[in-house]
Structure formats: structure tokens, C-alpha cells
PDB file of N, CA, C and O in Angstrom:
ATOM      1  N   UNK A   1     -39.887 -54.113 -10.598  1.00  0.00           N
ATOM      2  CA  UNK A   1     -38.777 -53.387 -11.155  1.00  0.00           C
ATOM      3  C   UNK A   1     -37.894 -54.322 -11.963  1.00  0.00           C
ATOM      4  O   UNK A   1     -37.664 -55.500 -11.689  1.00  0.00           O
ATOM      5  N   UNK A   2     -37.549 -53.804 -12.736  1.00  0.00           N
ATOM      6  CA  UNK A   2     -36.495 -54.537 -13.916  1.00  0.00           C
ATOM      7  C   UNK A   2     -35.015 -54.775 -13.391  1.00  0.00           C
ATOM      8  O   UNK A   2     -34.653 -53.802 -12.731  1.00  0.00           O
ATOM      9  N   UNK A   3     -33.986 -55.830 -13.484  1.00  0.00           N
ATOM     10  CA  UNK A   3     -32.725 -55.139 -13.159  1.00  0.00           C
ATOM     11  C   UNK A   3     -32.276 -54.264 -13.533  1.00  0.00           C
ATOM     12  O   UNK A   3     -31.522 -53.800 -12.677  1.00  0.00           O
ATOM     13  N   UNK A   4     -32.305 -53.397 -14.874  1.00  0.00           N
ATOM     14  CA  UNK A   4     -31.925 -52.571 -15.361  1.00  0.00           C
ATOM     15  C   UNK A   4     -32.050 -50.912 -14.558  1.00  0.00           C
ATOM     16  O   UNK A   4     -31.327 -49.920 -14.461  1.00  0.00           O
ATOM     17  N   UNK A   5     -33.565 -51.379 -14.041  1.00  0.00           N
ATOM     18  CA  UNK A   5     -34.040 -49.766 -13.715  1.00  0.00           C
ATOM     19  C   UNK A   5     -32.739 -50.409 -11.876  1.00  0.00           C
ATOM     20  O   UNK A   5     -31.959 -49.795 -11.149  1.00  0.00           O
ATOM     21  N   UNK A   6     -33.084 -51.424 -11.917  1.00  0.00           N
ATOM     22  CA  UNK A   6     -32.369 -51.195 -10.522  1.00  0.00           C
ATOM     23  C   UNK A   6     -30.869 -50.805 -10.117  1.00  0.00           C
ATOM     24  O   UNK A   6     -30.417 -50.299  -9.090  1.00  0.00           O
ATOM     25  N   UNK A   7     -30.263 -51.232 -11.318  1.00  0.00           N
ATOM     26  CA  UNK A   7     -29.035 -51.178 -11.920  1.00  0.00           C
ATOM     27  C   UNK A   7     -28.776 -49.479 -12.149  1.00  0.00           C
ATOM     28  O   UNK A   7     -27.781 -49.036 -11.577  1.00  0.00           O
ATOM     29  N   UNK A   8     -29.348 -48.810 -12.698  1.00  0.00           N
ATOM     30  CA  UNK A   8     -29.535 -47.555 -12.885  1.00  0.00           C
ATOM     31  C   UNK A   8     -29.996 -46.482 -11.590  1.00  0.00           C
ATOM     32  O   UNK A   8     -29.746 -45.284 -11.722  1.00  0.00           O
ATOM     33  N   UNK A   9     -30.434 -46.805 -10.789  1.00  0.00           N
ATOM     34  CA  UNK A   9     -30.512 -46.445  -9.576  1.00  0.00           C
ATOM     35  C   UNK A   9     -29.538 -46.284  -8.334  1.00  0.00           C
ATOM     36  O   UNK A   9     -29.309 -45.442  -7.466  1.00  0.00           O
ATOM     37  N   UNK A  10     -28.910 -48.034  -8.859  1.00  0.00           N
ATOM     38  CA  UNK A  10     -27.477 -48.013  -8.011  1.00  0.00           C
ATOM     39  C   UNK A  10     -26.569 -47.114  -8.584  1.00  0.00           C
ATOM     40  O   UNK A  10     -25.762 -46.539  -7.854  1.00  0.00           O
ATOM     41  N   UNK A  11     -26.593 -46.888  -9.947  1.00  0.00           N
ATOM     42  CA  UNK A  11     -25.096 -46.082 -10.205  1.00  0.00           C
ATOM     43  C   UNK A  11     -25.466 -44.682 -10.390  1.00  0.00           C
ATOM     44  O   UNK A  11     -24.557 -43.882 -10.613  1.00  0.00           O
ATOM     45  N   UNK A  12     -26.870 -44.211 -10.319  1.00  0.00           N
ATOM     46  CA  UNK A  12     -26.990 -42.665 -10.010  1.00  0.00           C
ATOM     47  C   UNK A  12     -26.875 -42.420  -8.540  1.00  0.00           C
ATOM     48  O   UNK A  12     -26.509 -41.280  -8.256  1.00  0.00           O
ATOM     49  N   UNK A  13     -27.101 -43.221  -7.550  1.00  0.00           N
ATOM     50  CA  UNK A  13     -26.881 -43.140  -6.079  1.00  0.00           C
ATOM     51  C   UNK A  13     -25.255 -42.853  -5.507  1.00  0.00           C
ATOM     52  O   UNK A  13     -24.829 -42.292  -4.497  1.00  0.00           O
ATOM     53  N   UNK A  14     -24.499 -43.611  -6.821  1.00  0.00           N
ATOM     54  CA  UNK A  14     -23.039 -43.974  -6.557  1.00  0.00           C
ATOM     55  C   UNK A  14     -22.760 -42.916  -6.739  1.00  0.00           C
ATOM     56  O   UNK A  14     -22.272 -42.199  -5.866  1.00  0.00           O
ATOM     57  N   UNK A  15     -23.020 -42.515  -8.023  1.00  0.00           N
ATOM     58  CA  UNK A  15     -22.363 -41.341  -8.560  1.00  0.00           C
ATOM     59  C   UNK A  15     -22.977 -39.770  -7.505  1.00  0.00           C
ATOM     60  O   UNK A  15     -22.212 -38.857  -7.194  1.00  0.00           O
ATOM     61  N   UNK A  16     -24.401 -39.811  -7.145  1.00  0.00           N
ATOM     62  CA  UNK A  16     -24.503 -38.667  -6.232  1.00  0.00           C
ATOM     63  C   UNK A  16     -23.884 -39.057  -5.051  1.00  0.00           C
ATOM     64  O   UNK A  16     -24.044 -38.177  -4.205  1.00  0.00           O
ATOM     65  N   UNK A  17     -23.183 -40.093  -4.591  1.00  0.00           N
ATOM     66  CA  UNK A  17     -22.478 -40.012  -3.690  1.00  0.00           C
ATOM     67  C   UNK A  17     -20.624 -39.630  -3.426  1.00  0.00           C
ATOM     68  O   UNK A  17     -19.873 -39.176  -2.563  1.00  0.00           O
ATOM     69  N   UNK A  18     -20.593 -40.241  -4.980  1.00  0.00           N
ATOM     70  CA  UNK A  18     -19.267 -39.396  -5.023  1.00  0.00           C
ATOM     71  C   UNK A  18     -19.182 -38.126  -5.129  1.00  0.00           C
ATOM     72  O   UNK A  18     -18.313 -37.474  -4.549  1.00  0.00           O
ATOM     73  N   UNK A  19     -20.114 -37.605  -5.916  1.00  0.00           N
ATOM     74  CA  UNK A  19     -20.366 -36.219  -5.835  1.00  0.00           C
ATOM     75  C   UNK A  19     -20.084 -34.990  -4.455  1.00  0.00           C
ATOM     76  O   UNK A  19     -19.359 -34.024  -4.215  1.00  0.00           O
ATOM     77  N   UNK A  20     -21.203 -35.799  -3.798  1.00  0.00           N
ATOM     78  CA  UNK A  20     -21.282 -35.178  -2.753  1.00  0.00           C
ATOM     79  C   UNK A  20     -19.981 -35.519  -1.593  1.00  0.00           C
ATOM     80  O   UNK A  20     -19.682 -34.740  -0.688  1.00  0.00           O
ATOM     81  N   UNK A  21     -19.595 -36.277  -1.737  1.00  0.00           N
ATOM     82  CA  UNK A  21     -18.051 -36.909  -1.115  1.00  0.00           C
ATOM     83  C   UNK A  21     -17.055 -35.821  -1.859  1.00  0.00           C
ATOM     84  O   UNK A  21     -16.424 -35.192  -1.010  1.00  0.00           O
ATOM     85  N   UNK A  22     -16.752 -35.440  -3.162  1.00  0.00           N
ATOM     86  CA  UNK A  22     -16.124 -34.386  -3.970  1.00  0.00           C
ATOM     87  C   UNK A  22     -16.413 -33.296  -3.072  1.00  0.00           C
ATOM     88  O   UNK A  22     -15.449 -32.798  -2.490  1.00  0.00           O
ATOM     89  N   UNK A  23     -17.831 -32.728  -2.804  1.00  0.00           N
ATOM     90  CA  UNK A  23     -17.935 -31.386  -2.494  1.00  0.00           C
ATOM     91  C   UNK A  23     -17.791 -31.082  -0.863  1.00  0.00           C
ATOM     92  O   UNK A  23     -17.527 -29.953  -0.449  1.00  0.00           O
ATOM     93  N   UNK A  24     -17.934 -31.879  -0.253  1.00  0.00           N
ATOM     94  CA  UNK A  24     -17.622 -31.718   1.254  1.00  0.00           C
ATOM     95  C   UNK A  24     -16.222 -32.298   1.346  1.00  0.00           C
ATOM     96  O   UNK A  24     -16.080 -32.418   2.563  1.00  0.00           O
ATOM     97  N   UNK A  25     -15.064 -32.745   0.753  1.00  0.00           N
ATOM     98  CA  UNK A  25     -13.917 -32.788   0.760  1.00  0.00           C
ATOM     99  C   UNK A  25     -12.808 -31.149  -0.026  1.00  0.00           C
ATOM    100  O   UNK A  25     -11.899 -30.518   0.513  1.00  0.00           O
ATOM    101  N   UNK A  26     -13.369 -30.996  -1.260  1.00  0.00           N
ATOM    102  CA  UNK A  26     -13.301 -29.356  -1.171  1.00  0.00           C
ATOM    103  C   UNK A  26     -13.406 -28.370  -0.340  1.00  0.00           C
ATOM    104  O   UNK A  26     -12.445 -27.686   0.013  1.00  0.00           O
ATOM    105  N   UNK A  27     -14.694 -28.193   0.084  1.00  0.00           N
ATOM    106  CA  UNK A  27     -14.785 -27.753   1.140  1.00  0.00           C
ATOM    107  C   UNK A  27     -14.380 -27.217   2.318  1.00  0.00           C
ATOM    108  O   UNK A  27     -14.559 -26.064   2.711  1.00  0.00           O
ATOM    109  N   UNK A  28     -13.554 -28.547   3.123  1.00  0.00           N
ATOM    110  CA  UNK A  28     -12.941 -28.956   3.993  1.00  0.00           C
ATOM    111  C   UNK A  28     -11.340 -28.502   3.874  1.00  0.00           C
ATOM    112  O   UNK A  28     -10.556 -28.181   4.767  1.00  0.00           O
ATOM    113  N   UNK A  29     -11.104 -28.623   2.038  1.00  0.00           N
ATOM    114  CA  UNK A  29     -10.098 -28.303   1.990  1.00  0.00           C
ATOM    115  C   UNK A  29      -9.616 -26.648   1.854  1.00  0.00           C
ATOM    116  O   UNK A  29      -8.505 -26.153   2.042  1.00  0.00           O
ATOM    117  N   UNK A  30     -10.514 -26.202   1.574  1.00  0.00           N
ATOM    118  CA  UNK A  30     -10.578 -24.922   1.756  1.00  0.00           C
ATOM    119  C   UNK A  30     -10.545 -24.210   3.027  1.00  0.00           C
ATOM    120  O   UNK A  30      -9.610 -23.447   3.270  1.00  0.00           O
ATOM    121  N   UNK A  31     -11.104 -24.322   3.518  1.00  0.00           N
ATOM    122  CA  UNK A  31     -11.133 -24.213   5.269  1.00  0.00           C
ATOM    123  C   UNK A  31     -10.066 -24.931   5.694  1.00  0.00           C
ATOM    124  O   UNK A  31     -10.225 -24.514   6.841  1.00  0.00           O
ATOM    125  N   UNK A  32      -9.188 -25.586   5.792  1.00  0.00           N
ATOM    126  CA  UNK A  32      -7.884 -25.573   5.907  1.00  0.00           C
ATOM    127  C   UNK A  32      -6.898 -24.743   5.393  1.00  0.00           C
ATOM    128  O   UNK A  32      -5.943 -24.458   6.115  1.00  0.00           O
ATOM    129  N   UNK A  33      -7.000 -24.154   3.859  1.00  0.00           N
ATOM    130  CA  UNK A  33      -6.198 -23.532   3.244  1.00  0.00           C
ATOM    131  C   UNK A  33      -6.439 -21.762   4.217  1.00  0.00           C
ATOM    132  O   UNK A  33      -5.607 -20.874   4.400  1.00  0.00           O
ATOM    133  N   UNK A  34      -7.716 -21.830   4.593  1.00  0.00           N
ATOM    134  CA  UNK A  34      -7.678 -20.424   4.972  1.00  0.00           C
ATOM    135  C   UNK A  34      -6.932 -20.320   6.065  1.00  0.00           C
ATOM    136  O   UNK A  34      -6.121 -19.396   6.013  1.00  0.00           O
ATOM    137  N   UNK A  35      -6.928 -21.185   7.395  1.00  0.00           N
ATOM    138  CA  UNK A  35      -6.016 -21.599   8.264  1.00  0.00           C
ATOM    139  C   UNK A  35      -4.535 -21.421   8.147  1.00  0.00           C
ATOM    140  O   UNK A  35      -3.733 -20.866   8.898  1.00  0.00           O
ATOM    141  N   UNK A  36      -4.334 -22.259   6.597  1.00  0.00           N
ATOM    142  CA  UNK A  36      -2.947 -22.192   6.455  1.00  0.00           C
ATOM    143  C   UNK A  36      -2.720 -20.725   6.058  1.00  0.00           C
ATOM    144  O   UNK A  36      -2.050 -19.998   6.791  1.00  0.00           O
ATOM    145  N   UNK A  37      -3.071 -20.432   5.318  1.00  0.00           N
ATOM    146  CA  UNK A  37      -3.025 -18.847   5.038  1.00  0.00           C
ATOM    147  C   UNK A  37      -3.030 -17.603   6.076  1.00  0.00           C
ATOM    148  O   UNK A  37      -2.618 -16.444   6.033  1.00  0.00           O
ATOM    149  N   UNK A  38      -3.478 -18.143   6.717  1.00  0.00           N
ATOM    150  CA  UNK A  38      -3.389 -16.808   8.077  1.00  0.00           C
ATOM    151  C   UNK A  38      -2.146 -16.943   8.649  1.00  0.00           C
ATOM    152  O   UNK A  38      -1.354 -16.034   8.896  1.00  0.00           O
ATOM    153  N   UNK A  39      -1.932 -18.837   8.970  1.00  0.00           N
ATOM    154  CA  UNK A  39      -0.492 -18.966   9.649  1.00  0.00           C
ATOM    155  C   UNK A  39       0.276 -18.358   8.730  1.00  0.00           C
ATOM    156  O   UNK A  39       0.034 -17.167   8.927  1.00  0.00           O
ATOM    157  N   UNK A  40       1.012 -18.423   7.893  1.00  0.00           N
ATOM    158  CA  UNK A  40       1.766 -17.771   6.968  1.00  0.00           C
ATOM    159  C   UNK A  40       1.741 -16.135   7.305  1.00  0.00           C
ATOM    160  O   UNK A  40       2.788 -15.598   7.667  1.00  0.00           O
ATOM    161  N   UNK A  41       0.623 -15.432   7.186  1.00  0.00           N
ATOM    162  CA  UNK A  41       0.324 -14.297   7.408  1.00  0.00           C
ATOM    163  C   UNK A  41       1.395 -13.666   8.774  1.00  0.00           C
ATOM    164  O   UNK A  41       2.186 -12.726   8.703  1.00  0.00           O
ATOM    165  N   UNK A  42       1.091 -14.542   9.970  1.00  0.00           N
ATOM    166  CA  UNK A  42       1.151 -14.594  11.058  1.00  0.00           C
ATOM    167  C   UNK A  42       2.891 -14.407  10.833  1.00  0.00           C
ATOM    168  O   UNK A  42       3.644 -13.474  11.113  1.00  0.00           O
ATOM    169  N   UNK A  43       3.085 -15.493  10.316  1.00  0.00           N
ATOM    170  CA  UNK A  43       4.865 -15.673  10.649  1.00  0.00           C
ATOM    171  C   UNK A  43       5.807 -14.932  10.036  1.00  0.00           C
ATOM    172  O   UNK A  43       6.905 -14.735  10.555  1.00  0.00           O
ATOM    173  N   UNK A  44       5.423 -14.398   8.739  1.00  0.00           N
ATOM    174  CA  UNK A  44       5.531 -13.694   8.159  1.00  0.00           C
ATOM    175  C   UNK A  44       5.655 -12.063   8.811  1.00  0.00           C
ATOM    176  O   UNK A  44       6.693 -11.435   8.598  1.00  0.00           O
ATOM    177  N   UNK A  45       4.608 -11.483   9.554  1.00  0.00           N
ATOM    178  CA  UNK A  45       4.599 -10.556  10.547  1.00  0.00           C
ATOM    179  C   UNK A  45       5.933 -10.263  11.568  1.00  0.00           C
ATOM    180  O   UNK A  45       6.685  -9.318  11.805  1.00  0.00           O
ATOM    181  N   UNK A  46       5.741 -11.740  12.044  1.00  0.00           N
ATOM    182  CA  UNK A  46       6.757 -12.220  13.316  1.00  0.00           C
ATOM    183  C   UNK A  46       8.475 -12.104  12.512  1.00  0.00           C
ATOM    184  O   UNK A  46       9.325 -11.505  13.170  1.00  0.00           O
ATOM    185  N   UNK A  47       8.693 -12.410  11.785  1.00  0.00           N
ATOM    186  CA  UNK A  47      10.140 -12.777  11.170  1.00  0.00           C
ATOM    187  C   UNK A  47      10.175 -11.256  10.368  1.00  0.00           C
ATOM    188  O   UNK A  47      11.190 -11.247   9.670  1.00  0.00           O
ATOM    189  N   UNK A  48       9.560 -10.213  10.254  1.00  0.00           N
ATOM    190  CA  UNK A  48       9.748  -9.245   9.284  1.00  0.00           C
ATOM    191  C   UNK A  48      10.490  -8.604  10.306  1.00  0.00           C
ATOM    192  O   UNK A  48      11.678  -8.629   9.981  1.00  0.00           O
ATOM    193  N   UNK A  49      10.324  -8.047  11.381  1.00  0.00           N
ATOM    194  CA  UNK A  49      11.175  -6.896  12.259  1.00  0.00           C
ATOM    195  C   UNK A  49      12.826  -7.796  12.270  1.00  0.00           C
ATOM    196  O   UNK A  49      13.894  -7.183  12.304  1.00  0.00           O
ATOM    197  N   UNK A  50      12.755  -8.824  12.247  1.00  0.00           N
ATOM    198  CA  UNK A  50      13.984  -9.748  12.354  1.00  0.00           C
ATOM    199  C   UNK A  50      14.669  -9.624  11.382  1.00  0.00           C
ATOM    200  O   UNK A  50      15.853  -9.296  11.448  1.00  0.00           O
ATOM    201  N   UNK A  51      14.032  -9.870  10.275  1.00  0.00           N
ATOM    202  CA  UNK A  51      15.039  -9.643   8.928  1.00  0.00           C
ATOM    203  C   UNK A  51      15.462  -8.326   9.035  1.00  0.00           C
ATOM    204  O   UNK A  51      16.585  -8.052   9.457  1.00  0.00           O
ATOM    205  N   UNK A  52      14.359  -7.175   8.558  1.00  0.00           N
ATOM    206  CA  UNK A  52      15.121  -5.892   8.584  1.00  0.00           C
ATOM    207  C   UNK A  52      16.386  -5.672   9.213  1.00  0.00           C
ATOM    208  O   UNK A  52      17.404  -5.237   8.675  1.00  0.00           O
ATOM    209  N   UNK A  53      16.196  -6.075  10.615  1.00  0.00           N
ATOM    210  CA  UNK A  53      17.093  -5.761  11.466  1.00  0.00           C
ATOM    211  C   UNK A  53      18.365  -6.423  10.942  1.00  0.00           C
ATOM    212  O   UNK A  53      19.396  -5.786  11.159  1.00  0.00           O
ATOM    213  N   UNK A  54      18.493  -7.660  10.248  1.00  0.00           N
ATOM    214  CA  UNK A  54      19.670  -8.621  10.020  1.00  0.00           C
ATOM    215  C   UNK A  54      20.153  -8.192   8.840  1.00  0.00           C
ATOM    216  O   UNK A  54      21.180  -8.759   8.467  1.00  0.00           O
ATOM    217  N   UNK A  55      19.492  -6.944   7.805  1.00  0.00           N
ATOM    218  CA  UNK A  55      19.826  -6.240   6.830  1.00  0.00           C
ATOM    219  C   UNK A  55      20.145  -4.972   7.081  1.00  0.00           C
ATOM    220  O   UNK A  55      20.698  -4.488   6.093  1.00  0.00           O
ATOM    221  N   UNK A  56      20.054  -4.307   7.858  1.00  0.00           N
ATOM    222  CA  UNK A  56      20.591  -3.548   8.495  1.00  0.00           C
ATOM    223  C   UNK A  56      21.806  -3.198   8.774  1.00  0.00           C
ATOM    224  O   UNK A  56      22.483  -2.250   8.377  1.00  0.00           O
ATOM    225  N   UNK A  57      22.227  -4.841  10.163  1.00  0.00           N
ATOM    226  CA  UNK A  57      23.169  -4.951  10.514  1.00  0.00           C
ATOM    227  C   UNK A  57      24.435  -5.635   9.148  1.00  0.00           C
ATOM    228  O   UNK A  57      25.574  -5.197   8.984  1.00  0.00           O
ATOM    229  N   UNK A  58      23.837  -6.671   8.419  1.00  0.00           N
ATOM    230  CA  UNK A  58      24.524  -6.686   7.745  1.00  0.00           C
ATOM    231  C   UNK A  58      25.204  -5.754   6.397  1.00  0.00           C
ATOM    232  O   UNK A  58      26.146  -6.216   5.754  1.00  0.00           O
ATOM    233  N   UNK A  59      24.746  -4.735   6.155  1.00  0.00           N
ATOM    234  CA  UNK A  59      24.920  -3.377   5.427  1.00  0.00           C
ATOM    235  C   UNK A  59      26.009  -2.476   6.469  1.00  0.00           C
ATOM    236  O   UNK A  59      26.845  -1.674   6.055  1.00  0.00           O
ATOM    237  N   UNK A  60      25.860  -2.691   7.346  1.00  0.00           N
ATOM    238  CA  UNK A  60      26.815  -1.569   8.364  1.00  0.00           C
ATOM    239  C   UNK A  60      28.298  -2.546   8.464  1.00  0.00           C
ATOM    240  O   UNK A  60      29.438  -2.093   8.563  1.00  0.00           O
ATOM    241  N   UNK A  61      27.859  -4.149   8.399  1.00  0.00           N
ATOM    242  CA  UNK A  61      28.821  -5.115   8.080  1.00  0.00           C
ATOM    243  C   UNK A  61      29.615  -4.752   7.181  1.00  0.00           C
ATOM    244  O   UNK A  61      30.685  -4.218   7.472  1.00  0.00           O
ATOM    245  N   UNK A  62      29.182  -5.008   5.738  1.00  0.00           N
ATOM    246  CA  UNK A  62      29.508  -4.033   4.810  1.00  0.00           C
ATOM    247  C   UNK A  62      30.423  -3.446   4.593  1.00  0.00           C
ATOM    248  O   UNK A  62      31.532  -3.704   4.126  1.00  0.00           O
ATOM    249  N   UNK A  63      29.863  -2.479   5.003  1.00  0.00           N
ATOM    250  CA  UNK A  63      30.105  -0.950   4.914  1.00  0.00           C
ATOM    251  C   UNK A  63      31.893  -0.790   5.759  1.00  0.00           C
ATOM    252  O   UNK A  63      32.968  -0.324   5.381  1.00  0.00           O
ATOM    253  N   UNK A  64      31.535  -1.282   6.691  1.00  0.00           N
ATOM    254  CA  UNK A  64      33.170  -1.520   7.599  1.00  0.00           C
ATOM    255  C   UNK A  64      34.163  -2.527   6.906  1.00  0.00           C
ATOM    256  O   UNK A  64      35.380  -2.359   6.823  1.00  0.00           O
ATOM    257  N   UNK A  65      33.265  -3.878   6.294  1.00  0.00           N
ATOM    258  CA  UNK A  65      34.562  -4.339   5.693  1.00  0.00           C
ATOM    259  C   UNK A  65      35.105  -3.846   4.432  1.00  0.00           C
ATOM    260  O   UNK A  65      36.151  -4.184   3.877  1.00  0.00           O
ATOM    261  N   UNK A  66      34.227  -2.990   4.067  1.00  0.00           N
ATOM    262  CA  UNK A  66      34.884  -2.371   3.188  1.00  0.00           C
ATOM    263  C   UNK A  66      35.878  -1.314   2.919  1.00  0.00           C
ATOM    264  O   UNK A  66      36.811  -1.239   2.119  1.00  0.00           O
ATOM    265  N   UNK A  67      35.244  -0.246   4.127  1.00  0.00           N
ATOM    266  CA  UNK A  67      36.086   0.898   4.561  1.00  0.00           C
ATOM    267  C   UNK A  67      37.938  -0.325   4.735  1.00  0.00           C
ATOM    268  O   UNK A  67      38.945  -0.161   4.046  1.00  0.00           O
ATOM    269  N   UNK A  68      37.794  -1.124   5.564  1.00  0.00           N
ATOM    270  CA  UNK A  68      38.717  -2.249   6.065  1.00  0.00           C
ATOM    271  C   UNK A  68      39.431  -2.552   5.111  1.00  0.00           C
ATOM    272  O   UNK A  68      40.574  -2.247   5.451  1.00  0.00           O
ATOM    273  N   UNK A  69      39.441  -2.897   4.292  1.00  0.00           N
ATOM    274  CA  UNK A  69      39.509  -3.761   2.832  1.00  0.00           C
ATOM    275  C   UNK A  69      40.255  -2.386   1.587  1.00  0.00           C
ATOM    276  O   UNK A  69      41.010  -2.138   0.647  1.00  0.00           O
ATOM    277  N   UNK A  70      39.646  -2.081   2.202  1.00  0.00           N
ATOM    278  CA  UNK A  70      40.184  -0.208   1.068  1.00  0.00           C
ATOM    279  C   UNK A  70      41.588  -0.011   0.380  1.00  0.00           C
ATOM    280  O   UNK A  70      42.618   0.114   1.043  1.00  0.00           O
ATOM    281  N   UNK A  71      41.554   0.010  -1.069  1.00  0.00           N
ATOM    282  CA  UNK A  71      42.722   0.072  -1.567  1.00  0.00           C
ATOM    283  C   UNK A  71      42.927   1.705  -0.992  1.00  0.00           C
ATOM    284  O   UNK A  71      42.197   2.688  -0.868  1.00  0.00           O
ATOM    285  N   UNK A  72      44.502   1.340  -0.700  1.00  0.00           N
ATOM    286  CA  UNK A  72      45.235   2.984  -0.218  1.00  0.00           C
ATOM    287  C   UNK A  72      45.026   4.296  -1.531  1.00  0.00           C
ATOM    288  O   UNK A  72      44.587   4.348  -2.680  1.00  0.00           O
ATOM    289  N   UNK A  73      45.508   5.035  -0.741  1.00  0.00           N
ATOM    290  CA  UNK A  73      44.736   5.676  -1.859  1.00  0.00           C
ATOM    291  C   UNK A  73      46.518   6.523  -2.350  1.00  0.00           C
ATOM    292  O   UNK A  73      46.652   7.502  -3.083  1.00  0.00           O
ATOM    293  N   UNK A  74      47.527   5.811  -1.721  1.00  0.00           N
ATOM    294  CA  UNK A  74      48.846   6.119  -2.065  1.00  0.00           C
ATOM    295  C   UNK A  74      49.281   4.636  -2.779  1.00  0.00           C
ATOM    296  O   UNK A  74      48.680   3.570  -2.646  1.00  0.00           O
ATOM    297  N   UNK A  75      50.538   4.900  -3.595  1.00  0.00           N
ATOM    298  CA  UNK A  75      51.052   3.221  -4.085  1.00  0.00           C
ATOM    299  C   UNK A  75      52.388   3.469  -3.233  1.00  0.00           C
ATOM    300  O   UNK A  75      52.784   4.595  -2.934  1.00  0.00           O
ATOM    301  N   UNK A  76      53.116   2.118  -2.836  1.00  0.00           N
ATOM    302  CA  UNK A  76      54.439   1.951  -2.215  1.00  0.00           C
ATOM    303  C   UNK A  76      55.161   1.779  -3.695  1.00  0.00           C
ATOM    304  O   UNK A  76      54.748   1.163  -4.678  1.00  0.00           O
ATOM    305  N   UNK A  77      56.833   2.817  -3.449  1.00  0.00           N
ATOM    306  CA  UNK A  77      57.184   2.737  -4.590  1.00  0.00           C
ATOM    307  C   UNK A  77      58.498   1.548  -4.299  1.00  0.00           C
ATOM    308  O   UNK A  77      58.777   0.875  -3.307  1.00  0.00           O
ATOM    309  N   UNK A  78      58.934   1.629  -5.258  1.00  0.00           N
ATOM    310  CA  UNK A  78      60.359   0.325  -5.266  1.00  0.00           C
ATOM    311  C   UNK A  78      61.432   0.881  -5.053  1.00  0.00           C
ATOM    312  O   UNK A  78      61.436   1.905  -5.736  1.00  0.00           O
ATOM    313  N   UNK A  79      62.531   0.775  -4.382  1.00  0.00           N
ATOM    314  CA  UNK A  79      63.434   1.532  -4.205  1.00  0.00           C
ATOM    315  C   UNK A  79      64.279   1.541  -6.038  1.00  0.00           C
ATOM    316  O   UNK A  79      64.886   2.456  -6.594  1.00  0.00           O
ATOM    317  N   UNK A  80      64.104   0.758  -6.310  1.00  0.00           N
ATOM    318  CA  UNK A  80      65.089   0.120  -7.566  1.00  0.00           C
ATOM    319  C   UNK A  80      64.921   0.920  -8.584  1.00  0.00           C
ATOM    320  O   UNK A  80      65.827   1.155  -9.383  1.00  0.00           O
ATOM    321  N   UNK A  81      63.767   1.412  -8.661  1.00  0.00           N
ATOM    322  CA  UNK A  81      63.085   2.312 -10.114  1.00  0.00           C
ATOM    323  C   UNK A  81      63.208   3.482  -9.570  1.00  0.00           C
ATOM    324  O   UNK A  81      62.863   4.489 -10.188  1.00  0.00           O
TER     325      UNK A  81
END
């Protein structure tokens, strides 16, 4: 064998090894992402009855400080005028 052909052997070996190092690291990363994606799913589920509820309450919040807050619906007059 020539160095050349041997030379050429090493760096198609290299290169199918990065390759294949590329595709089982994808992979891997994918199958994590699906993981992460469900958790999300999950918590998302869990925190939804919570919010509603904290929009809810805060609308009825609202709603009272406003009634509270309410310009009269008379004016105070001045004795002077």
C-alpha cells in the first residue's frame, strides 16, 4: 500500500466516524427533546386549573375595587357659589 491510499483510508474512517458520532448524538438529542416536551405538557396541565382560578379571583378583585373606587354619582356643592 502507498501512503497515500493509507492516508485516504484514515480520513474516510475519520470522517465516517464523525458522521456516525453526528447521528447518534442527534438522535439522543431528540429523545431528550421528547422527554422535555411531555414535561412541559405535564406542567402546563398542573398550573392551568391554578391560573384560571387566580383570574377569576382576580376579576371579582376588580370588580369590587372598582365598585369601591366609584366616582359618586352626586357632586358636593360649595356653600360660596
Amino acid at each position: 500500500m502507498k501512503p497515500s491510499e493509507i492516508f485516504s483510508y484514515v480520513i474516510g474512517t475519520l470522517g465516517l466516524g464523525i458522521l456516525s458520532w453526528g447521528a447518534l448524538t442527534l438522535y439522543d438529542m431528540n429523545a431528550n427533546m421528547a422527554v422535555v416536551t411531555y414535561k412541559v405538557e405535564e406542567n402546563y396541565n398542573m398550573i392551568k386549573p391554578m391560573w384560571q382560578d387566580f383570574l377569576v379571583r382576580s376579576a371579582k378583585y376588580d370588580e369590587h375595587k372598582s365598585e369601591f373606587h366609584a366616582v359618586p354619582s352626586h357632586q358636593a356643592s360649595i356653600q360660596g357659589e
